[in-house]
N, C-alpha and C positions, 0 to 999 in steps of 0.2 A: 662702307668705304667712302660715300659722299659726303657722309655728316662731318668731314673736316671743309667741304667745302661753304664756306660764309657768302654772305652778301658784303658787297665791297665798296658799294657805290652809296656814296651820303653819309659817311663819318668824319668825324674829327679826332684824330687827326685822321688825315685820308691814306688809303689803303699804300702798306710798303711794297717793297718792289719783291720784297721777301712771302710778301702774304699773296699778290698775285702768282709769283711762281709757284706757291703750293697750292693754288687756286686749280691751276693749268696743268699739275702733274696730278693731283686726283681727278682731275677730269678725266685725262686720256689713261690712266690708270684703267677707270671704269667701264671706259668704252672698249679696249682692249681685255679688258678681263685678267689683266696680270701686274701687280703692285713690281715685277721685275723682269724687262724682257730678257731673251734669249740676244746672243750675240747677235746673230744675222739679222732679228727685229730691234737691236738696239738705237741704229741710225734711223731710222723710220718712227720710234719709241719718242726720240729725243727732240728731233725736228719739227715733230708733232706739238712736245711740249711748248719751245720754242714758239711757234706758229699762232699756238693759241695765248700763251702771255701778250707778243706783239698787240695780238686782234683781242685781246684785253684791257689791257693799257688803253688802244686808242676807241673803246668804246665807252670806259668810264673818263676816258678827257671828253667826251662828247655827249656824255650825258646832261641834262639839266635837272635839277632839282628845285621842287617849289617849297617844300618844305623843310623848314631847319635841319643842319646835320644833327645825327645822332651822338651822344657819348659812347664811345668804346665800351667805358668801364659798365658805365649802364645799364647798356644793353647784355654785356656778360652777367653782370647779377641779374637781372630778370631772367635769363635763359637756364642760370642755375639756380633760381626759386620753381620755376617751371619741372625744371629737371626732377627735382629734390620732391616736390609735389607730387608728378608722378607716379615716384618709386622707381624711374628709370636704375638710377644707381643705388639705388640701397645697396648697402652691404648682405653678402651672403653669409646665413648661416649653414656651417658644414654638418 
C-alpha cells in the first residue's frame, strides 16, 4: 500500500497539490489499516487526511535543499530500469 507513496521534496517541477494529497491519503490508509472507512470512521478518516496534507505542504515549504532538484522524468526511468532489473514486474506465465 506505501509504494504509492514518493518522495516529494526537491523536484522540478515541485510536488502538486494533487501528489500531496495522495501522499496523505496513503499514509493514513496505512496506519488505519483500511483503503476505505466505515461511515462513523469516515470524519475521523478524512480530517486525518486533511491534517496531514496541511502538515505536508508546510514541511516541504520549509525544507532546504543543497542539492540540485531532481527531474521527475528521470528519476521515473531509473526507478523503472530498477524495477525491470529486478524482475519485480515480469509478466506471468500462466
Amino acid at each position: 500500500m506505501c509504494r504509492n507513496i514518493h518522495t516529494l521534496h526537491n523536484f522540478e517541477p515541485a510536488a502538486t497539490d494533487d501528489e500531496v494529497r495522495a501522499a496523505a491519503l496513503q499514509y493514513v490508509r496505512k496506519i488505519s489499516g483500511t483503503t476505505k472507512p466505515s461511515k462513523a470512521n469516515a470524519e475521523a478518516f478524512d480530517r486525518a487526511v486533511d491534517e496531514i496534507e496541511h502538515a505536508t505542504r508546510h514541511l516541504l515549504a520549509d525544507l532546504v535543499a543543497v542539492a540540485p532538484p531532481k527531474n521527475r522524468e528521470e528519476e521515473a526511468a531509473k526507478a523503472r530500469a530498477r524495477a525491470e532489473k529486478s524482475g519485480r514486474y515480469a509478466p506471468r506465465v500462466a
